[in-house]
KEVOVO-186642 format. One record per atom (N, C-alpha, C): residue number from 1; residue in one letter; atom name; x, y, z. Coordinates in nm, 3 decimals. Layout:
N
<num = NUM	residuo = a	atomo = CA	u = X	v = Y	w = Z>
...
// end
This chain:
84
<num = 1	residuo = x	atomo = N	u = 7.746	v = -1.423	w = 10.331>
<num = 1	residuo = x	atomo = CA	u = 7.791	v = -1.531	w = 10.246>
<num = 1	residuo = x	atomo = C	u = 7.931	v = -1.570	w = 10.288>
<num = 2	residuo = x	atomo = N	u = 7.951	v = -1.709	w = 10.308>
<num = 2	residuo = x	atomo = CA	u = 8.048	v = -1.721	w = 10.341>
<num = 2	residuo = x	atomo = C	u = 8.174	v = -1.746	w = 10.234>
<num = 3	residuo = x	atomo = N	u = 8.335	v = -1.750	w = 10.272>
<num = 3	residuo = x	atomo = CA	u = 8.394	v = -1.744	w = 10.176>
<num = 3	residuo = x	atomo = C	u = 8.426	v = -1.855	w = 10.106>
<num = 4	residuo = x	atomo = N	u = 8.349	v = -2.016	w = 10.118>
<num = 4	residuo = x	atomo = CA	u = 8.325	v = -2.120	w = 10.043>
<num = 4	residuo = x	atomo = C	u = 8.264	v = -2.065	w = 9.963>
<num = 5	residuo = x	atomo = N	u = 8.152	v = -1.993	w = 9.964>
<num = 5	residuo = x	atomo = CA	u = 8.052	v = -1.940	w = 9.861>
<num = 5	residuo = x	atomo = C	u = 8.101	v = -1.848	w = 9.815>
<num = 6	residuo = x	atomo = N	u = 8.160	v = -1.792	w = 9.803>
<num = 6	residuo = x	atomo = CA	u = 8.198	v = -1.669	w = 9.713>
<num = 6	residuo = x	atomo = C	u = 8.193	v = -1.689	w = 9.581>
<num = 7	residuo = x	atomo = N	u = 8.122	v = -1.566	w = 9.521>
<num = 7	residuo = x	atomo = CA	u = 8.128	v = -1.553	w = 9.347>
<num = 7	residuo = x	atomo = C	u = 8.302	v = -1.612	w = 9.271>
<num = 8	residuo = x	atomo = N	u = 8.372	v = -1.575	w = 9.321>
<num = 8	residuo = x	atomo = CA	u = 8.500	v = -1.641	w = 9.324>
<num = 8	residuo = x	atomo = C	u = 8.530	v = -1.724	w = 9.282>
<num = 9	residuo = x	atomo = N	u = 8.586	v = -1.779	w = 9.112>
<num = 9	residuo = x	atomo = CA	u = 8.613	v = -1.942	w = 9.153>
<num = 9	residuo = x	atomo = C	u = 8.716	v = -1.952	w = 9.097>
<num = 10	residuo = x	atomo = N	u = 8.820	v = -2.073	w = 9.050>
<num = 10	residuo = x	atomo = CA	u = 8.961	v = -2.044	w = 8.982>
<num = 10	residuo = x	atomo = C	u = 8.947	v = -2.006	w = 8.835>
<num = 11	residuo = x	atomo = N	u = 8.827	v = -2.031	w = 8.802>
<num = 11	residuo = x	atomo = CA	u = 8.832	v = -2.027	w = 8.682>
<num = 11	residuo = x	atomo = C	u = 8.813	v = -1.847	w = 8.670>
<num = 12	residuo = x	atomo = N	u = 8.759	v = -1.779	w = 8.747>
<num = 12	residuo = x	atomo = CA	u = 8.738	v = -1.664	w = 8.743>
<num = 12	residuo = x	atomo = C	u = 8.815	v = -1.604	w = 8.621>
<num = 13	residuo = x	atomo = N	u = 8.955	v = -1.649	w = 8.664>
<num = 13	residuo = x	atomo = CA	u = 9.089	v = -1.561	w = 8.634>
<num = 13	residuo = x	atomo = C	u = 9.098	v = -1.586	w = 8.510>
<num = 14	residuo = x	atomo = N	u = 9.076	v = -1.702	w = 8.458>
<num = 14	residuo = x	atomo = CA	u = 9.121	v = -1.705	w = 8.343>
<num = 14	residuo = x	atomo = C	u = 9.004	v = -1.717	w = 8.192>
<num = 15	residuo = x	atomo = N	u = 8.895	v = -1.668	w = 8.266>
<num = 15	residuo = x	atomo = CA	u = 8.771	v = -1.668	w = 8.160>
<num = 15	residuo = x	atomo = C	u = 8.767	v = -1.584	w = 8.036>
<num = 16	residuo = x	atomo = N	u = 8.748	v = -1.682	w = 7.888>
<num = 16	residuo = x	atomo = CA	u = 8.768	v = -1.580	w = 7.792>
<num = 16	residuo = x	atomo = C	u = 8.718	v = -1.469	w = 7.750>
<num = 17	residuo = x	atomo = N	u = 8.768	v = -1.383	w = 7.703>
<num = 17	residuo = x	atomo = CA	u = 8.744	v = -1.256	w = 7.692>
<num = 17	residuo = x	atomo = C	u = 8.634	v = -1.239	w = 7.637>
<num = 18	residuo = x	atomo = N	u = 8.536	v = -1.305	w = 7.597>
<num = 18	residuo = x	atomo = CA	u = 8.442	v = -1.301	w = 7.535>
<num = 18	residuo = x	atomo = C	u = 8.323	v = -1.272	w = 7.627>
<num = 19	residuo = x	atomo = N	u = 8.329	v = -1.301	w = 7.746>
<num = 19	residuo = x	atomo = CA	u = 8.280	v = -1.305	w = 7.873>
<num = 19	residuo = x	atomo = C	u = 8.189	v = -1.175	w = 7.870>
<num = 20	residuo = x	atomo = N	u = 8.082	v = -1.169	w = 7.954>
<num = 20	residuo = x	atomo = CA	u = 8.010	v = -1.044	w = 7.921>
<num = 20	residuo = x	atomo = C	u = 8.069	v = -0.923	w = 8.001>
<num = 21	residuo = x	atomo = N	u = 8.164	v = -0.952	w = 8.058>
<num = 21	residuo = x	atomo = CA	u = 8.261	v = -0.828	w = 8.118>
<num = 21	residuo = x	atomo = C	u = 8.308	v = -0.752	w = 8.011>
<num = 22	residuo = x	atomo = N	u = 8.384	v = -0.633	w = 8.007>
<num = 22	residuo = x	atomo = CA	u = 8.426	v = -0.583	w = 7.891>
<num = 22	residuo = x	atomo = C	u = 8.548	v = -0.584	w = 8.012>
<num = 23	residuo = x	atomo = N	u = 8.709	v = -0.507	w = 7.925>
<num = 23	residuo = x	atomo = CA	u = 8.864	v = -0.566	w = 8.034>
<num = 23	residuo = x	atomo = C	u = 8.843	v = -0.487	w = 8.130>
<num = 24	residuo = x	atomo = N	u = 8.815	v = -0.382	w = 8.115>
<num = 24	residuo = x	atomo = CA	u = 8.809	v = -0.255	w = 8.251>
<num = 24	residuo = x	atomo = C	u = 8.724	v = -0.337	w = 8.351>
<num = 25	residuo = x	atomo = N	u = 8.604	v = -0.394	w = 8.320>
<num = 25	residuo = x	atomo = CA	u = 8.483	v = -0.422	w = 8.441>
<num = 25	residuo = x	atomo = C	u = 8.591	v = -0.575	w = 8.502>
<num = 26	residuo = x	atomo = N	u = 8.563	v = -0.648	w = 8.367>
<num = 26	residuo = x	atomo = CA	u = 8.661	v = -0.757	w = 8.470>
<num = 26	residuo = x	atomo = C	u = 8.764	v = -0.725	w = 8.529>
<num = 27	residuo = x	atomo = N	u = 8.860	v = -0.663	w = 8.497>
<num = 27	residuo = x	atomo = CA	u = 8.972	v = -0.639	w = 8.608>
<num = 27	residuo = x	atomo = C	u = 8.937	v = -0.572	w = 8.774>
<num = 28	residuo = x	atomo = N	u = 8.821	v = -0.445	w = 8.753>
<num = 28	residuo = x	atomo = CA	u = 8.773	v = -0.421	w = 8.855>
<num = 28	residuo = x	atomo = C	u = 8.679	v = -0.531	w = 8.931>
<num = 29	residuo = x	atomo = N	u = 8.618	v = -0.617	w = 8.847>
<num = 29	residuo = x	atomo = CA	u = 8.551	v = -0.729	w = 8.962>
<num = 29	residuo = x	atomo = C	u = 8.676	v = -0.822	w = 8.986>
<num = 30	residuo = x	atomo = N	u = 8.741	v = -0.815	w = 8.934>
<num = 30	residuo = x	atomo = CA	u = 8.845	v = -0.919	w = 9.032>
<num = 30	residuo = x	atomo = C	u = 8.915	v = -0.838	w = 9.125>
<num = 31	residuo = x	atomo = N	u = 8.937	v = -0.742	w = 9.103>
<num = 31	residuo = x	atomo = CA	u = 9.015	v = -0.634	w = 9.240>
<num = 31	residuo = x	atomo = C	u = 8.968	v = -0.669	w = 9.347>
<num = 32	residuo = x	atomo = N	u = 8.772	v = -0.578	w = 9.281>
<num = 32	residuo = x	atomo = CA	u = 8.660	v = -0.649	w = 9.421>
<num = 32	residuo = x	atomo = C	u = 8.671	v = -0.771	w = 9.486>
<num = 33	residuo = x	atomo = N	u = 8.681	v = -0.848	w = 9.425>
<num = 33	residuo = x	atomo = CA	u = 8.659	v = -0.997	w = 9.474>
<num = 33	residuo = x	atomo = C	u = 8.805	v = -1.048	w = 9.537>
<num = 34	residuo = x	atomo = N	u = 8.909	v = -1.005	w = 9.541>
<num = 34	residuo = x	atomo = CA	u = 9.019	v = -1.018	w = 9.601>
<num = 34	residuo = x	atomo = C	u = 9.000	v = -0.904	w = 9.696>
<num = 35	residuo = x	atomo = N	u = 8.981	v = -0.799	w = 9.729>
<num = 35	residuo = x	atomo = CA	u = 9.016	v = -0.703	w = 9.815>
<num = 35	residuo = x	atomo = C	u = 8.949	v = -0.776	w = 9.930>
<num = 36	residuo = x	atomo = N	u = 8.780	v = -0.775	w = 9.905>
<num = 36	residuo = x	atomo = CA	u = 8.681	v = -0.851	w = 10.002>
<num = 36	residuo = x	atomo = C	u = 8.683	v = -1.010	w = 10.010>
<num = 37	residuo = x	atomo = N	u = 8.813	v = -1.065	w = 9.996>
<num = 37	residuo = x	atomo = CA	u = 8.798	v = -1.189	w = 10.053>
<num = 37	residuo = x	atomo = C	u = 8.921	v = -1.202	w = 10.125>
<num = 38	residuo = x	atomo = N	u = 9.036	v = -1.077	w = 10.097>
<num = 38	residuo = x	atomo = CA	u = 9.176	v = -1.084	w = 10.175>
<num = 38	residuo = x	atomo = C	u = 9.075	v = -0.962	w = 10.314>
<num = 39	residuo = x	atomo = N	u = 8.984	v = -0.924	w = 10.270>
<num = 39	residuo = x	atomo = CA	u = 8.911	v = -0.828	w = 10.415>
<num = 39	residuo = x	atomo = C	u = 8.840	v = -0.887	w = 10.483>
<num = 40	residuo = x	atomo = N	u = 8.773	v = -1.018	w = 10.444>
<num = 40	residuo = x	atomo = CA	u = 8.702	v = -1.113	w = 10.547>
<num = 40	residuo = x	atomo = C	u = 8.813	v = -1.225	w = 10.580>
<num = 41	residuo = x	atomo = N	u = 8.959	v = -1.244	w = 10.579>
<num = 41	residuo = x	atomo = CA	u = 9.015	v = -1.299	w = 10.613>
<num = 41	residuo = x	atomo = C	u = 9.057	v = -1.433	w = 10.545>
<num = 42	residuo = x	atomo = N	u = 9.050	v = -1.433	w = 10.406>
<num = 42	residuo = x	atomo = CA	u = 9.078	v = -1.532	w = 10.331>
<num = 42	residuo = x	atomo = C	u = 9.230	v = -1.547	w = 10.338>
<num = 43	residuo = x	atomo = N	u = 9.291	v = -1.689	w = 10.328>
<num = 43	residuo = x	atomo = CA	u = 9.446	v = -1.654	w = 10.356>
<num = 43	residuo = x	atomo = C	u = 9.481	v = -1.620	w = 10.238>
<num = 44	residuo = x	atomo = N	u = 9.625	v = -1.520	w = 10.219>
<num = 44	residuo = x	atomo = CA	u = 9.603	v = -1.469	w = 10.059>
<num = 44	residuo = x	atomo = C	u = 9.665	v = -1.586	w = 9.946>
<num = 45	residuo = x	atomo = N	u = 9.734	v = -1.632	w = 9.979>
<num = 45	residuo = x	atomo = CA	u = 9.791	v = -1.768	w = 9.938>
<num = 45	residuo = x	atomo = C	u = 9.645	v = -1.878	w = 9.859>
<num = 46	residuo = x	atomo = N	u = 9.522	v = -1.858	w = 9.853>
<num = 46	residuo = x	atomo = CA	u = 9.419	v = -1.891	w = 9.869>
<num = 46	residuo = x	atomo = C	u = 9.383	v = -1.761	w = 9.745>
<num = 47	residuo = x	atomo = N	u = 9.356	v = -1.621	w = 9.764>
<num = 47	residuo = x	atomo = CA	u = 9.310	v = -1.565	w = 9.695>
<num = 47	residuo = x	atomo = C	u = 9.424	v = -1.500	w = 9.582>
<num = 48	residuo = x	atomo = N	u = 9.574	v = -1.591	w = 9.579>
<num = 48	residuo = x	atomo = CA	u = 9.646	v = -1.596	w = 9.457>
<num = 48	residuo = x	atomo = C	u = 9.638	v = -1.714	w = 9.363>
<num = 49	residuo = x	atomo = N	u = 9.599	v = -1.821	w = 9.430>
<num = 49	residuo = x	atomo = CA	u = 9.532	v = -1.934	w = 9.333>
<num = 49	residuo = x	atomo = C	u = 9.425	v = -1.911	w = 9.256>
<num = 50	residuo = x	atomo = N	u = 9.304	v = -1.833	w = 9.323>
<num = 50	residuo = x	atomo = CA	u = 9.164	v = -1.834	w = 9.268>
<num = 50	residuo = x	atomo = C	u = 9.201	v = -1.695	w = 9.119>
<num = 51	residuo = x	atomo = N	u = 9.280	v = -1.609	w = 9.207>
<num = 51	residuo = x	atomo = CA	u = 9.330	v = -1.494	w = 9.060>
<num = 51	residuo = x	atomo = C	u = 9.420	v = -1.535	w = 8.995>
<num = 52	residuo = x	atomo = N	u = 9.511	v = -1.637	w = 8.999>
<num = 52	residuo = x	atomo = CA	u = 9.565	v = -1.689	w = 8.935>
<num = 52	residuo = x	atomo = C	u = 9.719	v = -1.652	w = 8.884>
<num = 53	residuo = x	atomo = N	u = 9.762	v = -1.545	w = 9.003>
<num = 53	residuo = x	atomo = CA	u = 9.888	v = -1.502	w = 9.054>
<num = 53	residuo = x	atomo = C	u = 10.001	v = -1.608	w = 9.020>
<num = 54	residuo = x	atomo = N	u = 10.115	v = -1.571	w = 8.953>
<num = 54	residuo = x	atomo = CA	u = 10.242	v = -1.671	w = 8.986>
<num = 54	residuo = x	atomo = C	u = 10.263	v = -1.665	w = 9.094>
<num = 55	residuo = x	atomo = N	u = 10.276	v = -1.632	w = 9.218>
<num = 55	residuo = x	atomo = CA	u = 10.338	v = -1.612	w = 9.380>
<num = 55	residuo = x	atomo = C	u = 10.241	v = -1.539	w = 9.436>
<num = 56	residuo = x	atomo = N	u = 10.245	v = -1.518	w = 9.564>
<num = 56	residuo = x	atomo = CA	u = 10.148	v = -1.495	w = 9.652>
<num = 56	residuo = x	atomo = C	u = 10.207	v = -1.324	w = 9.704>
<num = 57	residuo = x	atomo = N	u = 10.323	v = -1.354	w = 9.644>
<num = 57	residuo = x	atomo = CA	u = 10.357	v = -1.162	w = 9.656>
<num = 57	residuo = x	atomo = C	u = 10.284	v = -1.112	w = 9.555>
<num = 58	residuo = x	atomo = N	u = 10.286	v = -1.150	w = 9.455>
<num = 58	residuo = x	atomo = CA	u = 10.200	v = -1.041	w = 9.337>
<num = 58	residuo = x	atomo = C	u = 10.121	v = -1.037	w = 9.383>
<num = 59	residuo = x	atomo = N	u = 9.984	v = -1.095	w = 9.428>
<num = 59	residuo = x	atomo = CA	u = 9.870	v = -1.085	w = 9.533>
<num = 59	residuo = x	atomo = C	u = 9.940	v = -1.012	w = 9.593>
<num = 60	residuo = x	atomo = N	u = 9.981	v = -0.967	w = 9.700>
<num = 60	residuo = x	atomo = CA	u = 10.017	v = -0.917	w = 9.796>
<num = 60	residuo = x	atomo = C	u = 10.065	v = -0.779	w = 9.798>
<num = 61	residuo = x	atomo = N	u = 10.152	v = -0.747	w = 9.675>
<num = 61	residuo = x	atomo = CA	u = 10.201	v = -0.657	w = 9.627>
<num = 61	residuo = x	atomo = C	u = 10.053	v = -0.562	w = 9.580>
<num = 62	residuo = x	atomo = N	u = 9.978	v = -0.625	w = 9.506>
<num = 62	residuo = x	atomo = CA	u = 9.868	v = -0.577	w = 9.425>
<num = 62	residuo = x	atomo = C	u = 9.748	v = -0.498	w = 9.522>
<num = 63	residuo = x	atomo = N	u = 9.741	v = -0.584	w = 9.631>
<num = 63	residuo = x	atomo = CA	u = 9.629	v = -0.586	w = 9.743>
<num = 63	residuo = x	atomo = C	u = 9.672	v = -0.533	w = 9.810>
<num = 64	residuo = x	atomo = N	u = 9.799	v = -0.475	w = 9.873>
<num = 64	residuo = x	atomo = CA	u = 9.829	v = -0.411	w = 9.983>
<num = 64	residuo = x	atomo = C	u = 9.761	v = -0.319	w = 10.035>
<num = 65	residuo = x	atomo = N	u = 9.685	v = -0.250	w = 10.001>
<num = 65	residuo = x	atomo = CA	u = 9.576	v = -0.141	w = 10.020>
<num = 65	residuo = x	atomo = C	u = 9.489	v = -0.162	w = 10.120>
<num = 66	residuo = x	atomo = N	u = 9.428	v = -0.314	w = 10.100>
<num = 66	residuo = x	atomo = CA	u = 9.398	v = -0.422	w = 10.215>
<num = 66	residuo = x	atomo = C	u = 9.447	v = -0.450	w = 10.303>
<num = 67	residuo = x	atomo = N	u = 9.578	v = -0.456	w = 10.291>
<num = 67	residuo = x	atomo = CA	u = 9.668	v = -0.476	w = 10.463>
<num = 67	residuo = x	atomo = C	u = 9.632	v = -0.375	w = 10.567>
<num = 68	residuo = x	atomo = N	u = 9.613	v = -0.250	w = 10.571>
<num = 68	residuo = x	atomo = CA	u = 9.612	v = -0.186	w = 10.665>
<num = 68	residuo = x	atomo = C	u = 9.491	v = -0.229	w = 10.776>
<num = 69	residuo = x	atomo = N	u = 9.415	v = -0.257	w = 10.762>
<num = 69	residuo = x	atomo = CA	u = 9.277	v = -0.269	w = 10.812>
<num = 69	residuo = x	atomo = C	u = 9.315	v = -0.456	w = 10.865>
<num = 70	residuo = x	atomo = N	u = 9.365	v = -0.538	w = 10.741>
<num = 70	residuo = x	atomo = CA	u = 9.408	v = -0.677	w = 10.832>
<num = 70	residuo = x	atomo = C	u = 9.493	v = -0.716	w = 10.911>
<num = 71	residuo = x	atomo = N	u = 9.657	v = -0.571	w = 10.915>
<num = 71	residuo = x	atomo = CA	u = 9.705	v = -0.579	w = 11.022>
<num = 71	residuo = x	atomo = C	u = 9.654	v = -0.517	w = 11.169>
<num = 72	residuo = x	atomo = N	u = 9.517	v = -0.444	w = 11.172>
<num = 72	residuo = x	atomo = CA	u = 9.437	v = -0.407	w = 11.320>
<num = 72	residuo = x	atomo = C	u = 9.422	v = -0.516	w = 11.375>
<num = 73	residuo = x	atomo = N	u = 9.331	v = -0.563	w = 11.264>
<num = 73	residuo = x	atomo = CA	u = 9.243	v = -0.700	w = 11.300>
<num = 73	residuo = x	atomo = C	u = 9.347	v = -0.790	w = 11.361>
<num = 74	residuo = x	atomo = N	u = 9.452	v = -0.851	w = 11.270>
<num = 74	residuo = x	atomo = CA	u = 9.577	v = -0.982	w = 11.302>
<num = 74	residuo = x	atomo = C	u = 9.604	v = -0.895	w = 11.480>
<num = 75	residuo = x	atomo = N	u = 9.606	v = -0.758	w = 11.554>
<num = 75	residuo = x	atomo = CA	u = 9.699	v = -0.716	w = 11.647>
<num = 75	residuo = x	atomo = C	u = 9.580	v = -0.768	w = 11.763>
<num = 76	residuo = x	atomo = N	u = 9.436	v = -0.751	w = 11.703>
<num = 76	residuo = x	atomo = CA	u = 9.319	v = -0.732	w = 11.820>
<num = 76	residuo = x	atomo = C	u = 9.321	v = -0.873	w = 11.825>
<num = 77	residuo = x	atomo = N	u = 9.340	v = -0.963	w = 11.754>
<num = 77	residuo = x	atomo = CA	u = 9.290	v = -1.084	w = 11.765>
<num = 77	residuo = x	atomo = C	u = 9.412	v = -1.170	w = 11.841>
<num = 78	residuo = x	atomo = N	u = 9.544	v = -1.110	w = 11.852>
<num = 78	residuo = x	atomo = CA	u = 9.627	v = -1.201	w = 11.959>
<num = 78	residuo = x	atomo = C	u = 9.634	v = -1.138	w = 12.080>
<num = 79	residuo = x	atomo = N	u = 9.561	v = -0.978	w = 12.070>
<num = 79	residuo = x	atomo = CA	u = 9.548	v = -0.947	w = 12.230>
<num = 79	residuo = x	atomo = C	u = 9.454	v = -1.040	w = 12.276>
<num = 80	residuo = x	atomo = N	u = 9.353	v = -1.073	w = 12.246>
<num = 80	residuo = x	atomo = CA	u = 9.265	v = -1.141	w = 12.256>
<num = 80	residuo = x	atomo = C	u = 9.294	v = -1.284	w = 12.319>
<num = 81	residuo = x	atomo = N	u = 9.393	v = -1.366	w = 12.216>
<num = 81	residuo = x	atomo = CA	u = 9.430	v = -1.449	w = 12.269>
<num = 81	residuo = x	atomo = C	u = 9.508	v = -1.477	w = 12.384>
<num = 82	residuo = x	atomo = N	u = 9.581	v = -1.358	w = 12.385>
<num = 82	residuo = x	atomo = CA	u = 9.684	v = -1.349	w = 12.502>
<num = 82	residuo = x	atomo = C	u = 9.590	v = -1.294	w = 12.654>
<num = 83	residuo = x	atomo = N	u = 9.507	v = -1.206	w = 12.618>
<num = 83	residuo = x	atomo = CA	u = 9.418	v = -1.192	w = 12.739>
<num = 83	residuo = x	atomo = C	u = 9.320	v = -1.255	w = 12.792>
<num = 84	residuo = x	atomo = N	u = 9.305	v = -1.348	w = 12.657>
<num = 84	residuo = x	atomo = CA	u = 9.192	v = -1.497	w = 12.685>
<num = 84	residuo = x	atomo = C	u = 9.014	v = -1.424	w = 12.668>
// end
């Protein structure tokens, strides 16, 4: 699925509590749904709008857990470019 399609939407973030999530499950499906869309390469700037972040550091700050694995990827992908 691609990340146009993603379960994901802006409204995600701000759906009332009445929602059939109880707070624990929703907070963990939005973790999910931010971890795996900053891991398929969503820009995060993109997945602080859809969670509904003031700044793209709180994303960032929050998700960091995720960086390790997207700074491999960001290093393989300009060897790449640089080796053609």
């Amino acid at each position: 699925m691609g990340l146009d399609r993603c379960a994901a939407r802006p409204d995600v973030a701000t759906a009332p509590s009445r929602s059939r999530f109880e707070a624990g499950s929703r907070s963990q499906a939005l973790e999910l749904v931010a971890a795996l869309m900053l891991a398929n390469g969503a820009p995060a700037k993109v997945v602080q709008e859809r969670l509904g972040h003031s700044s793209v550091m709180v994303t960032l700050d929050i998700y960091s857990h995720v960086a390790p694995g997207m700074q491999r990827d960001a290093t393989d992908r300009l060897a790449l470019a640089i080796d053609g």
